[in-house]
ROMARLUM-495886 format. One record per atom (N, C-alpha, C): x negated, y negated, z negated; residue number from 1; residue in three letters; atom name. Coordinates in Angstrom, 2 decimals. Last residue first. Layout:
BEGIN
+---------+---------+---------+-----+-----+------+
!       X !       Y !       Z !   n ! res ! atom !
+---------+---------+---------+-----+-----+------+
!       X !       Y !       Z ! NUM ! ALA !   CA !
...
+---------+---------+---------+-----+-----+------+
***
This chain:
BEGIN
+---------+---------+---------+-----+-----+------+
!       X !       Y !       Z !   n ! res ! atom !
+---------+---------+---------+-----+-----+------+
!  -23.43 !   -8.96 !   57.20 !  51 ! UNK !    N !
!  -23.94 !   -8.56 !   58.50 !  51 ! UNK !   CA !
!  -24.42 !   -7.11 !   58.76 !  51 ! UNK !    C !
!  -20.42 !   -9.42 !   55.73 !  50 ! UNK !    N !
!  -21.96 !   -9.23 !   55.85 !  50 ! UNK !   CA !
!  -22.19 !   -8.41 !   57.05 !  50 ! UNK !    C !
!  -17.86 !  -11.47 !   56.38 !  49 ! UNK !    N !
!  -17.74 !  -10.60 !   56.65 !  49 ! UNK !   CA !
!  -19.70 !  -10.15 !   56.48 !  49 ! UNK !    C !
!  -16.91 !  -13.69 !   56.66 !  48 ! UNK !    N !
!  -16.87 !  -13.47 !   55.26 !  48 ! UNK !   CA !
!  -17.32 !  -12.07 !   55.22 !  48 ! UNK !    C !
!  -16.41 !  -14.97 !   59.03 !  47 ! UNK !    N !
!  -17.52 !  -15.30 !   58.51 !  47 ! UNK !   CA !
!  -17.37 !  -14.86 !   57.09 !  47 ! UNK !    C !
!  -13.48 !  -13.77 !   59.88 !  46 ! UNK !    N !
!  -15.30 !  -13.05 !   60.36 !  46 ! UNK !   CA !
!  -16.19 !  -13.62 !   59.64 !  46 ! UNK !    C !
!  -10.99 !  -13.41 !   57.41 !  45 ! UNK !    N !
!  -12.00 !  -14.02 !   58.25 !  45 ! UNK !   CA !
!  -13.18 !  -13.15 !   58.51 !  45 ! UNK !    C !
!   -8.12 !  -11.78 !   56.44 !  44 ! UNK !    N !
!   -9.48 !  -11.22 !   57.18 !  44 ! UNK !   CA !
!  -10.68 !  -12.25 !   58.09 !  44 ! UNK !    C !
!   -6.95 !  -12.36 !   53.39 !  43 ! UNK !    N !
!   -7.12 !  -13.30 !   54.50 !  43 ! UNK !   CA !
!   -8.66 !  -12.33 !   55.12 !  43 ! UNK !    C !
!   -5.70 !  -10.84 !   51.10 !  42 ! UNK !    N !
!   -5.10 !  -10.28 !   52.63 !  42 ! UNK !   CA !
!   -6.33 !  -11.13 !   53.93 !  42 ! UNK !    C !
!   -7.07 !  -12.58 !   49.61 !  41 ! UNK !    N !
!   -7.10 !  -11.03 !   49.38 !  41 ! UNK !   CA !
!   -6.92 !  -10.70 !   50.57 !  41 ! UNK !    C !
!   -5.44 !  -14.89 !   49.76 !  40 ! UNK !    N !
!   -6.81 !  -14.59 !   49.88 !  40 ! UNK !   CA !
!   -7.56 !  -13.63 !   49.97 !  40 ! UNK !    C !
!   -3.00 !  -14.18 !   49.04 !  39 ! UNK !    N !
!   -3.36 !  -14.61 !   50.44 !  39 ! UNK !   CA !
!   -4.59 !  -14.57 !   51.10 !  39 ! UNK !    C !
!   -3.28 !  -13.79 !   46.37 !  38 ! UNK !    N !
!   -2.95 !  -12.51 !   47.26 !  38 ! UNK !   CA !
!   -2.86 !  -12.99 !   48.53 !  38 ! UNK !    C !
!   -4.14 !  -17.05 !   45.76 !  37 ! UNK !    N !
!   -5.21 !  -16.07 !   45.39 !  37 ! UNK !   CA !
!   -4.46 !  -14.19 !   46.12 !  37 ! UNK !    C !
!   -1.76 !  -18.11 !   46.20 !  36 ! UNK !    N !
!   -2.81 !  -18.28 !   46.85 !  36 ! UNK !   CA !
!   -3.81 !  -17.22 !   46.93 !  36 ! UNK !    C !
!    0.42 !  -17.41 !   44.56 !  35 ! UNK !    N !
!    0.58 !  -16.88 !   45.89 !  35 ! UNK !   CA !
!   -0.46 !  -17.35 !   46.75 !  35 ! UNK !    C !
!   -0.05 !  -19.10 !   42.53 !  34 ! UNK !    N !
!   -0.35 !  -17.02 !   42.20 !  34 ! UNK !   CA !
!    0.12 !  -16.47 !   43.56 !  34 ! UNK !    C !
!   -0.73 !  -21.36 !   40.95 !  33 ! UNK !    N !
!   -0.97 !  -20.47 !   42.12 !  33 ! UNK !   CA !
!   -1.24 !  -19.22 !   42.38 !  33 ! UNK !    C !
!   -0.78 !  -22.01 !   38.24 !  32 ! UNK !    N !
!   -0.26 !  -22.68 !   39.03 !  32 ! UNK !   CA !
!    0.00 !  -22.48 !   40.99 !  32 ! UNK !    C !
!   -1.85 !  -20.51 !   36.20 !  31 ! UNK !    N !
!   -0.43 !  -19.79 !   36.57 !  31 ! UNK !   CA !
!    0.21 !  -20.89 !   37.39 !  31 ! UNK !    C !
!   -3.81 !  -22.14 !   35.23 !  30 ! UNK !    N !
!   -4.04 !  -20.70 !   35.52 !  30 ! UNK !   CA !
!   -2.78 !  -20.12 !   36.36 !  30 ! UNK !    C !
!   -3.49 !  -25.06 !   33.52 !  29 ! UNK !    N !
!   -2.86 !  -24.62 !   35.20 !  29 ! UNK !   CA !
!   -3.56 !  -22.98 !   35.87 !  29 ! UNK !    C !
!   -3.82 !  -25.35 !   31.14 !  28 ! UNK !    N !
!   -4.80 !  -25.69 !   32.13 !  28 ! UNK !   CA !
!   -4.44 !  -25.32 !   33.45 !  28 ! UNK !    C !
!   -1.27 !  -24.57 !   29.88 !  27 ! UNK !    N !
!   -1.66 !  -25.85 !   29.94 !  27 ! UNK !   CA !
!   -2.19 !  -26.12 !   30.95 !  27 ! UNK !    C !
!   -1.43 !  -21.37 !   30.11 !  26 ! UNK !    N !
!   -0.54 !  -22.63 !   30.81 !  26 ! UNK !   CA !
!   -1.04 !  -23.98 !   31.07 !  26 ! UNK !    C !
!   -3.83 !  -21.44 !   28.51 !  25 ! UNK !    N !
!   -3.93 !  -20.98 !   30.16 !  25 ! UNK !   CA !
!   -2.89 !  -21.93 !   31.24 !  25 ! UNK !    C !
!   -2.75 !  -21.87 !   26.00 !  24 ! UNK !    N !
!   -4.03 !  -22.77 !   26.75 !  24 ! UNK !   CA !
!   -3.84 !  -22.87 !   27.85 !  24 ! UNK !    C !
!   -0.68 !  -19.89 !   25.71 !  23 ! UNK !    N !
!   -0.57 !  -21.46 !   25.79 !  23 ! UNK !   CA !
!   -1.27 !  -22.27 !   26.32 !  23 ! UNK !    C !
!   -2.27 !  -18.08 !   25.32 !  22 ! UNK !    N !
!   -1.90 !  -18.03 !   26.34 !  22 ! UNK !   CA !
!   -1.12 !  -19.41 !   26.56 !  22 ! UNK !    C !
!   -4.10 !  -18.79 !   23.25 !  21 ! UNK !    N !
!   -4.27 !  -18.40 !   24.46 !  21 ! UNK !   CA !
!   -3.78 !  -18.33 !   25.89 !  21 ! UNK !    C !
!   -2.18 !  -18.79 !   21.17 !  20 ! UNK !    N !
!   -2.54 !  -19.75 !   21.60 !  20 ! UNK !   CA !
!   -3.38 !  -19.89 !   22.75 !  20 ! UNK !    C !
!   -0.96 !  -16.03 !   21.37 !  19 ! UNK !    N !
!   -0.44 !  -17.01 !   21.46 !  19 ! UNK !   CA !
!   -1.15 !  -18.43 !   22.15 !  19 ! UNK !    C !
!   -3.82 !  -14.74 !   20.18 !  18 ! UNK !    N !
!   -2.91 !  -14.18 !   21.37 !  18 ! UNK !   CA !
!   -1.96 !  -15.62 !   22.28 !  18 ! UNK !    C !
!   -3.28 !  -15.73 !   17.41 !  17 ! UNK !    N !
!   -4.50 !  -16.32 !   18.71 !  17 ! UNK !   CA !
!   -4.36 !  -16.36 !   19.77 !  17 ! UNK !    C !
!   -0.90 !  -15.02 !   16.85 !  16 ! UNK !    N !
!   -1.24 !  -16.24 !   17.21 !  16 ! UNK !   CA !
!   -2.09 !  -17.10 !   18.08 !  16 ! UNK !    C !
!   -2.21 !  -12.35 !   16.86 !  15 ! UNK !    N !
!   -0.92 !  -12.52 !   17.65 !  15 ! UNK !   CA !
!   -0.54 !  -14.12 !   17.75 !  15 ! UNK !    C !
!   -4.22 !  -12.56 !   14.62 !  14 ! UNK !    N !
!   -4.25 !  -11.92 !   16.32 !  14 ! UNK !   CA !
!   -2.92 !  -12.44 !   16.99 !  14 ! UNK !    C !
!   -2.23 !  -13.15 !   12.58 !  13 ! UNK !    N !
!   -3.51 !  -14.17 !   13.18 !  13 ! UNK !   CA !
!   -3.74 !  -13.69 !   14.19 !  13 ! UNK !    C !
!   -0.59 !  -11.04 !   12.05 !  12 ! UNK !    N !
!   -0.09 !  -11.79 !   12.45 !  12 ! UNK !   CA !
!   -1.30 !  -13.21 !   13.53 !  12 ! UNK !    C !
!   -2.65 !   -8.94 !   11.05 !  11 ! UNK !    N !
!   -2.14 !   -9.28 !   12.95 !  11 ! UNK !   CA !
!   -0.73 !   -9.93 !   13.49 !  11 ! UNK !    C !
!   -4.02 !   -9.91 !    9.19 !  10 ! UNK !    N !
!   -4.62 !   -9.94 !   10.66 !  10 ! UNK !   CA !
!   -3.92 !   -9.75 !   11.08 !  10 ! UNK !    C !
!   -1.56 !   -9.57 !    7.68 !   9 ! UNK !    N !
!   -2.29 !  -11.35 !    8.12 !   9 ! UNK !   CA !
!   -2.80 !  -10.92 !    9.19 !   9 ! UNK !    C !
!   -1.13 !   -7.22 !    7.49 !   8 ! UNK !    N !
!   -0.23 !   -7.93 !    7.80 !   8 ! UNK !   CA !
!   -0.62 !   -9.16 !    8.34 !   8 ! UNK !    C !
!   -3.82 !   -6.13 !    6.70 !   7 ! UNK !    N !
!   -3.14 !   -5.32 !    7.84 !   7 ! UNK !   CA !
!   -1.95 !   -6.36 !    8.44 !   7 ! UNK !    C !
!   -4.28 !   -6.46 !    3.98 !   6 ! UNK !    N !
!   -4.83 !   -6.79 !    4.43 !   6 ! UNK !   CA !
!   -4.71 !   -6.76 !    6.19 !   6 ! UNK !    C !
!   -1.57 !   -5.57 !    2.86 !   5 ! UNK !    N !
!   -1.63 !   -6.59 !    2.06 !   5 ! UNK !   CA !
!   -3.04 !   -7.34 !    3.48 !   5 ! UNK !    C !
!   -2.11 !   -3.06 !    3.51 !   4 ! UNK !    N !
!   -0.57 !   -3.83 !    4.38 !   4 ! UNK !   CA !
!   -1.35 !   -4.85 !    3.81 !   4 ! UNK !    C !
!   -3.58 !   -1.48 !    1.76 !   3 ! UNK !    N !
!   -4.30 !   -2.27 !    2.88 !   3 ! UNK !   CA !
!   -3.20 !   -2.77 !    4.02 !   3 ! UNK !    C !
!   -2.32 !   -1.25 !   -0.55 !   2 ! UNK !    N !
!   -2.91 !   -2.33 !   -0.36 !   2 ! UNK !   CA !
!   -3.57 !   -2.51 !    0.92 !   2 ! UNK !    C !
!   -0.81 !    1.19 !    0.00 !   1 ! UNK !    N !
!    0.00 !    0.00 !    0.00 !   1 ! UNK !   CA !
!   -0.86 !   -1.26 !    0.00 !   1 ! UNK !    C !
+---------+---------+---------+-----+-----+------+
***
């Protein structure tokens, strides 16, 4: 029963951190283009191509 006592905070604090993480990401615009980067994937240019 005492290690809830130590088991409960950490992962409430993980799950905040968690949180604030992913808050950051928003903020900084991570999730502002998510149909660029699978365009980029698909995009077959020749000069990207090693010799």
């Amino acid at each position: 029963m005492n290690v809830l006592l130590f088991l409960i905070p950490t992962a409430l604090f993980l799950g905040a951190l968690g949180l604030a993480a992913f808050l950051w990401s928003l903020k900084s615009g991570q999730y502002s283009d998510l149909d660029g980067a699978a365009w980029r994937a698909l995009n077959d240019d020749e000069d990207d191509k090693p010799l």
